[in-house]
C-alpha positions in Angstrom: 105.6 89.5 110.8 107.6 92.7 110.8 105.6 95.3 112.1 108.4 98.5 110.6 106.4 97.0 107.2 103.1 98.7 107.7 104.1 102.3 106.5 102.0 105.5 106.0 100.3 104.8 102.7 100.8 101.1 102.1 103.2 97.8 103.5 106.5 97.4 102.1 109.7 95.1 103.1 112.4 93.0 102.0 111.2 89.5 100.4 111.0 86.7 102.6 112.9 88.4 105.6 110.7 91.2 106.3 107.3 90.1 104.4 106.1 87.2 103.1 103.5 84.5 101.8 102.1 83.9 105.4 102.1 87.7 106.2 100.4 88.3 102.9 97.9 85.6 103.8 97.2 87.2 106.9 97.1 91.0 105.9 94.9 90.0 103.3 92.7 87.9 105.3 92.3 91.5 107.9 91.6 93.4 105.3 88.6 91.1 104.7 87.4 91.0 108.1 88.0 95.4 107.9 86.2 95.9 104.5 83.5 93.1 104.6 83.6 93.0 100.7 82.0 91.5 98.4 84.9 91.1 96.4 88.3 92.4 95.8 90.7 93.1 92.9 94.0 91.4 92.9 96.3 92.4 91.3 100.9 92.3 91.2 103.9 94.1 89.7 106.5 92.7 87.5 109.0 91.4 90.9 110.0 88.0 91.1 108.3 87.3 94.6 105.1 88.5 93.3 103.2 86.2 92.1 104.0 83.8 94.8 102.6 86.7 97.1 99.9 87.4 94.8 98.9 83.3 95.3 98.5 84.1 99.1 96.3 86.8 98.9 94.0 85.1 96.7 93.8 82.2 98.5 93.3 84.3 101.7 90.6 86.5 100.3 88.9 83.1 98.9 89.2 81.2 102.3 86.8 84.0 103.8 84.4 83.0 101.3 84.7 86.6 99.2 84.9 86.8 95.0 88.5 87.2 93.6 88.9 89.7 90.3 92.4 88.5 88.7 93.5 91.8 87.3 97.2 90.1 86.7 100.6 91.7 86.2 99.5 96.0 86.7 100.8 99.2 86.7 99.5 100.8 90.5 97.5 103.5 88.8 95.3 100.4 86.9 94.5 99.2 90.6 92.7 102.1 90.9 91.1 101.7 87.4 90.2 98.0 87.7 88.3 99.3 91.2 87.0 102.7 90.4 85.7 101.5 87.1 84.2 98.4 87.3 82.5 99.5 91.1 84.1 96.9 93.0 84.4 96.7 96.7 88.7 97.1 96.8 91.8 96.0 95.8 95.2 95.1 96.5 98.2 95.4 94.1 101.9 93.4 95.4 103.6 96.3 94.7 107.3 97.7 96.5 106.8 100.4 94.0 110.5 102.1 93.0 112.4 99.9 95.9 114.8 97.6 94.7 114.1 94.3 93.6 114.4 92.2 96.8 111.6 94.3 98.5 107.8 93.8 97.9 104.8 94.9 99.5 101.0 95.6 99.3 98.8 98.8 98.3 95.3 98.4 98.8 92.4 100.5 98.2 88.4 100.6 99.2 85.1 100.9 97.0 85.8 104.1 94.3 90.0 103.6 95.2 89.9 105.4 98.0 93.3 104.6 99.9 93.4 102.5 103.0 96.6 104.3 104.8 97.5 104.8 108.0 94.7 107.4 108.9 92.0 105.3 107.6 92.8 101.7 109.0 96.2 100.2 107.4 97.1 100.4 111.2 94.1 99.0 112.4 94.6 95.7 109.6 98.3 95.5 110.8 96.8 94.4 114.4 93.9 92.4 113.4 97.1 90.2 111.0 99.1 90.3 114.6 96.1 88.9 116.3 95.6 85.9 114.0 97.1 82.2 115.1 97.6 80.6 111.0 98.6 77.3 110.2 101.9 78.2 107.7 100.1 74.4 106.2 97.2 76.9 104.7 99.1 78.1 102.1 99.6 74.4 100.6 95.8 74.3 100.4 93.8 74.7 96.5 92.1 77.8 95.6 88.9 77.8 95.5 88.6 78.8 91.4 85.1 79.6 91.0 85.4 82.6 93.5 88.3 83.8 90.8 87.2 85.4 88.0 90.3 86.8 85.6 89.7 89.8 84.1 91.9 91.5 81.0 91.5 95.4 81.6 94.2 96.9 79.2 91.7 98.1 77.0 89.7 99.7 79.1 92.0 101.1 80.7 94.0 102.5 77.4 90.7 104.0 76.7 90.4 106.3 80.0 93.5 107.2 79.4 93.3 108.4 75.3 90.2 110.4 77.0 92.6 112.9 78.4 94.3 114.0 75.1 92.9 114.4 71.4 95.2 111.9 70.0 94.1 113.4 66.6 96.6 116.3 67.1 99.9 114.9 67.9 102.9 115.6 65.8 105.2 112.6 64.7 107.5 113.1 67.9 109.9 110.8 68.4 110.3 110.1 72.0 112.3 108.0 74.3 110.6 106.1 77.0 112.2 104.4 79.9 109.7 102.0 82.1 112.2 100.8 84.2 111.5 97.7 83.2 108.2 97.8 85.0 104.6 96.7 83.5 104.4 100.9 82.2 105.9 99.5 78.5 103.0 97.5 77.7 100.6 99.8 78.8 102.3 102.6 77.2 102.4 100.2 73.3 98.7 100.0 73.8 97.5 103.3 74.7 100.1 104.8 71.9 98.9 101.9 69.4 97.9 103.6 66.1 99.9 106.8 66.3 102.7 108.1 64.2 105.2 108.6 67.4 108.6 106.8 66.7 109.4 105.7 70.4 113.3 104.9 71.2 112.2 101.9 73.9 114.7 101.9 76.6 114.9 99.3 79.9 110.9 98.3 78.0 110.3 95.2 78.7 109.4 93.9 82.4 112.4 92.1 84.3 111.3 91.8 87.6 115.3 91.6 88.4 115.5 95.0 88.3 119.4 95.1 86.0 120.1 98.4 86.5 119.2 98.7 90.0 116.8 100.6 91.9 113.3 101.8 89.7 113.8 105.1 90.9 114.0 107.8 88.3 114.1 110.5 91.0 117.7 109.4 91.6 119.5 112.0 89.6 122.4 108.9 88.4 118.9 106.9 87.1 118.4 109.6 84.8 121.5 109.7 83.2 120.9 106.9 80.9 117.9 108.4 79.4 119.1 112.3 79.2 122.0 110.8 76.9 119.7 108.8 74.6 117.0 111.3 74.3 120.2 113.4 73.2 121.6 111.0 71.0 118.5 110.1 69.0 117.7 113.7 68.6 114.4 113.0 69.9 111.6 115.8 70.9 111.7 115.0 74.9 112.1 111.5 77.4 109.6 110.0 79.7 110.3 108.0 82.5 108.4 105.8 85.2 109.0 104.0 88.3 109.0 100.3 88.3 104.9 100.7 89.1 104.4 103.2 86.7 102.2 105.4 89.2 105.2 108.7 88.7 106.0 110.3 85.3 109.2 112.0 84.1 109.6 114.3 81.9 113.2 115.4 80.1 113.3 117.9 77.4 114.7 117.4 73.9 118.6 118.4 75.6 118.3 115.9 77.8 117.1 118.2 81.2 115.3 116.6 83.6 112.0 119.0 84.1 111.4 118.8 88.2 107.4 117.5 88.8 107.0 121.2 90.6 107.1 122.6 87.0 105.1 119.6 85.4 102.6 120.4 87.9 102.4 123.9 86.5 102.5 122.9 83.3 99.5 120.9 83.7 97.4 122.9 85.6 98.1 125.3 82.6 96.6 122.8 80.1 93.8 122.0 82.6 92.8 125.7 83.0 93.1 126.6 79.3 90.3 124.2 78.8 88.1 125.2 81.1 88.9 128.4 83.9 87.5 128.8 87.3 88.8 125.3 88.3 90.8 124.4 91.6 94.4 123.0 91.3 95.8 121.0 94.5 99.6 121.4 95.2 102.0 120.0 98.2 103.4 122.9 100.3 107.1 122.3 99.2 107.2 124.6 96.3 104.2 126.9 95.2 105.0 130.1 93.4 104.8 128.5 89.7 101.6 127.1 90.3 100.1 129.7 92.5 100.9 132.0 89.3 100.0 130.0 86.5 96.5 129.5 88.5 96.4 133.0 88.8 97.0 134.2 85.3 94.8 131.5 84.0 91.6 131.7 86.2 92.1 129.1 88.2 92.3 129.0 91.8 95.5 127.1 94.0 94.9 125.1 96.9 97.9 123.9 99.0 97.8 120.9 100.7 99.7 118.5 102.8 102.1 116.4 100.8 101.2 112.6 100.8 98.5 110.9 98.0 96.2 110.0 101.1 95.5 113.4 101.7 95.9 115.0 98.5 93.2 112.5 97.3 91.1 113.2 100.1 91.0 117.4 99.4 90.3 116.7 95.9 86.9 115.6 96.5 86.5 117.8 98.9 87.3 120.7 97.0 86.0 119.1 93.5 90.0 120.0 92.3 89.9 118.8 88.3 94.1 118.4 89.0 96.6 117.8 91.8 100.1 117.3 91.8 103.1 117.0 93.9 106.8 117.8 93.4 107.3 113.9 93.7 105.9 113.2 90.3 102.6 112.2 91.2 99.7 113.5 89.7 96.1 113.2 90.2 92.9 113.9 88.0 89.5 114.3 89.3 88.6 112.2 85.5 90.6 109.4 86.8 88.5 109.3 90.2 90.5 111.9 92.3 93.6 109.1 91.8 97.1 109.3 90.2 98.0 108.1 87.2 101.5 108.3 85.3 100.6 107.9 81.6 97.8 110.7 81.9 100.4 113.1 82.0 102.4 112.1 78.8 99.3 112.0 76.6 98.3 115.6 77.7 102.0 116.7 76.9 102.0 114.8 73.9 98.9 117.2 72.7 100.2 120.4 74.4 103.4 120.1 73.1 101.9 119.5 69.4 100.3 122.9 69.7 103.6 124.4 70.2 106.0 125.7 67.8 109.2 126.0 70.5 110.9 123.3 71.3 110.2 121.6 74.9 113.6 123.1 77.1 112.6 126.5 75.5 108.9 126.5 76.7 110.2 125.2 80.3 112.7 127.8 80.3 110.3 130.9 79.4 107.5 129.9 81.3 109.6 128.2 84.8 113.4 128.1 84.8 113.8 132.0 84.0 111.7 132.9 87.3 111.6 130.3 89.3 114.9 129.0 91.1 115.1 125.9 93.0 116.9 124.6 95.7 115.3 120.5 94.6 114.7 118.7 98.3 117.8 118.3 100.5 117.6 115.4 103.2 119.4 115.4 106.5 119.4 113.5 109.3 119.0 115.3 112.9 118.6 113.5 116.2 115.2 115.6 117.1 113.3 116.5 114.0 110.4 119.2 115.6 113.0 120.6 117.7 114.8 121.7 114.9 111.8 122.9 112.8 110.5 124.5 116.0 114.6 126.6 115.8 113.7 127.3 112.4 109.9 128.4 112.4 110.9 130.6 116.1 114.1 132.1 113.5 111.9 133.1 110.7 108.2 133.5 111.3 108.3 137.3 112.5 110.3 138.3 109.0 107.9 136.4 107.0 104.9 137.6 105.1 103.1 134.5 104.8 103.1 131.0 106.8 101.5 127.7 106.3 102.0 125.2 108.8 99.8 122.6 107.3 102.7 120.2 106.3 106.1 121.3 108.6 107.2 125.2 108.4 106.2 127.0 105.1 107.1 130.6 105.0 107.3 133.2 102.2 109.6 136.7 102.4 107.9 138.9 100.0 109.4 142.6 99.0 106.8 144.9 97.0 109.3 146.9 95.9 112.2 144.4 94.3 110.4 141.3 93.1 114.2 139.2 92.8 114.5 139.5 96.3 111.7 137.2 97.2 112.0 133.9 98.4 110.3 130.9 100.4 111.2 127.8 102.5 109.5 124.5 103.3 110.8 122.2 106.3 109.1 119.1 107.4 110.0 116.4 108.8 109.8 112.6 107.2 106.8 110.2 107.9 109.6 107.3 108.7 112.8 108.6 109.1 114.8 111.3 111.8 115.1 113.4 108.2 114.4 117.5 107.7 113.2 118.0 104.4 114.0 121.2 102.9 112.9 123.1 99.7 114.1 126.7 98.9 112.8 128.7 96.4 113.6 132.2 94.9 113.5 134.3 92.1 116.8 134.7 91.5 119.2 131.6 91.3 122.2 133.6 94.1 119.7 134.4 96.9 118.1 131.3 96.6 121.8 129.6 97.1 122.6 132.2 99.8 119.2 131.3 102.0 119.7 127.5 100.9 123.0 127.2 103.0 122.1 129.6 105.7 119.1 127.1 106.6 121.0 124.1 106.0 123.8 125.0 108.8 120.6 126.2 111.0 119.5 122.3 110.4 123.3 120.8 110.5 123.8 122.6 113.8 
């Protein structure tokens, strides 16, 4: 067993190199001996090694004597339905999540989906798996059946989600909609089923090959297939997902690819115009859109540190009805403080039926006009604090507000010219020698002009 698989939030490698059936077998037989369940949910994605890992952690979580649910082939996000829901002990989805095909890995959750990551014992599995002496021969053995019971939870789960939007509203878009060829198609024709939408299907159904490559819609070529079509088709806006339909795209009606900062906004918007006085969660990356739309709309904006572990753990704490990160994930105290990527499309769907403007103007009035954005630049450094330390020692005097919750954030107000504010985020990656950067300003030149002077701070 590799131990580089065990990452912050869940275990992911290449397929059979890096992780495999015996690994599976003995990750899933630690997580028993962690939780002491009762029993566990089971489910996989749509990658070819999957079920063939799925197998092993079934027949792991049966040798220890504990009660299998069979959710089958799942989207991430109905892991943390088929637990939450139902009450049951934890899960585990076989899930790499947007990596290419030839990687595969494990997310696993507790009793009400609370994540098991590396602050709350993924690390503490990892050694019990490293401590256990298994007979590869265990894998050949039968399942014990009547500890498996398979359960079909589409339904259910199309129903939470319809709960989020009046489907009784929505206009006859026509949409295109990209799973990635991931299980989000099928979901997405049952939850839709019954509506007037004409959907262009695109990469739709699952193919655990992966054809077009990485899952990945937050690489910008990966969207250039779907801004052409929803262009072509004169369609009303595209939605995308990764290959484990947990992140949601959005693109407007011209094809633009709407960042998740401004989603976020957006849907703190529509969560606030139903009830005020709520809290909104946000990473520390980029804030002002949200920290005003919270404002003007009588809610109040709580920054956190990037990462669903934590973001998930602050929304209870702080009873946050939304949270949302740059990354396209976005989580809803309705769907038990977890993320979910076909919530957001069916509160769109009704916002957007409301509306009389088309989807790029509304993004452009209420975000693009004010809020300019650097998106996050990557670099590789050989000492990743000592170059945030150079940065934070650089800027922290000029600045009229810091957060150092999640790397450097720091904001340069001016009372008297409101285009000459700006902001930065650096932080360093969980897994990598990478500085993250995000820039934001409210006009597009200074925001360029601060973007390159941090950037040769960073490039030395």
């Amino acid at each position: 067993m590799n131990k580089n698989i065990f990452k912050a939030y869940d275990i992911r490698g290449i397929y059979p190199t890096e992780i495999n059936e015996l690994d599976v077998y003995k990750i899933a037989t630690s997580l028993c001996q962690f939780l002491k369940p009762t029993e566990l949910v089971v489910g996989c994605d749509v990658r070819l090694s999957s079920p063939a890992l799925k197998k092993a952690a079934i027949k792991a979580i049966t040798d220890q004597g504990i009660r299998v649910i069979d959710v089958g082939e799942i989207s991430t996000d109905m892991l943390y339905f088929s637990v939450a829901n139902y009450g049951y002990a934890g899960g585990i989805t076989l899930t790499a999540s947007h990596n290419p095909g030839e990687y595969n890995g494990m997310k696993i959750v507790r009793e009400q989906s609370k994540p098991i990551s590396g602050d709350t014992g993924i690390y503490d599995i990892r050694d019990m798996a490293f401590a256990l002496d298994v007979d590869p021969v265990v894998l050949d053995g039968e399942i014990n059946e009547s500890l498996v019971e398979k359960k079909d939870i589409l339904n259910d789960y199309a129903e939470k989600i319809q709960s989020f939007a009046d489907f009784s509203k929505f206009k006859k878009f026509k949409i295109v909609a990209n799973p990635n060829f991931g299980v989000g198609g099928r979901a997405l024709t049952k939850i839709l089923e019954g509506t007037k939408l004409d959907i262009v299907k695109i990469n739709y159904e699952p193919d655990g090959n992966f054809p077009k490559g990485r899952p990945d819609p937050l690489i910008p070529t990966n969207r250039e297939e779907i801004s052409k079509l929803v262009v072509e088709t004169g369609a009303d806006f595209g939605v995308a997902w990764d290959a484990d339909a947990d992140r949601c795209f959005f693109f407007t009606e011209k094809g633009e690819f709407i960042e998740g900062y401004f989603i976020t906004a957006l849907l703190a918007k529509i969560f606030l115009d139903r009830k005020n006085g709520e809290k909104i969660l946000h990473d520390t990356r980029l804030t002002w859109a949200i920290e005003d739309i919270a404002s003007q709309n009588g809610g109040t904006n709580v920054p956190t540190k990037a990462g669903h572990a934590f973001i998930k753990e602050r929304m209870r704490q702080e009873n946050a009805v939304f949270g949302g990160e740059m990354s396209a994930h976005y989580y809803f105290r309705d769907y038990f403080f977890c993320d979910c990527g076909m919530i957001p499309l069916v509160m769109i769907l009704e916002f957007l039926s409301k509306q009389e403007k088309p989807f790029s103007q509304i993004i452009q009035e209420m975000f693009w006009d004010t809020y300019h954005v650097s998106g996050e630049i990557n670099n590789e450094v050989a000492d990743v604090s000592a170059v945030i330390e150079k940065i934070r020692f650089k800027y922290i005097a000029q600045s009229s507000k810091s957060d150092l919750q999640d790397g450097v954030s720091l904001d340069f107000i001016d009372t008297t010219n409101d285009l000459n504010n700006w902001r930065f985020n650096v932080r360093g990656s969980n897994t990598e020698p990478l500085i993250r950067l995000n820039v934001e300003a409210k006009n597009n030149k200074l925001m360029e002009e601060k973007r390159d002077e941090l950037l040769a701070i960073i490039r030395g």
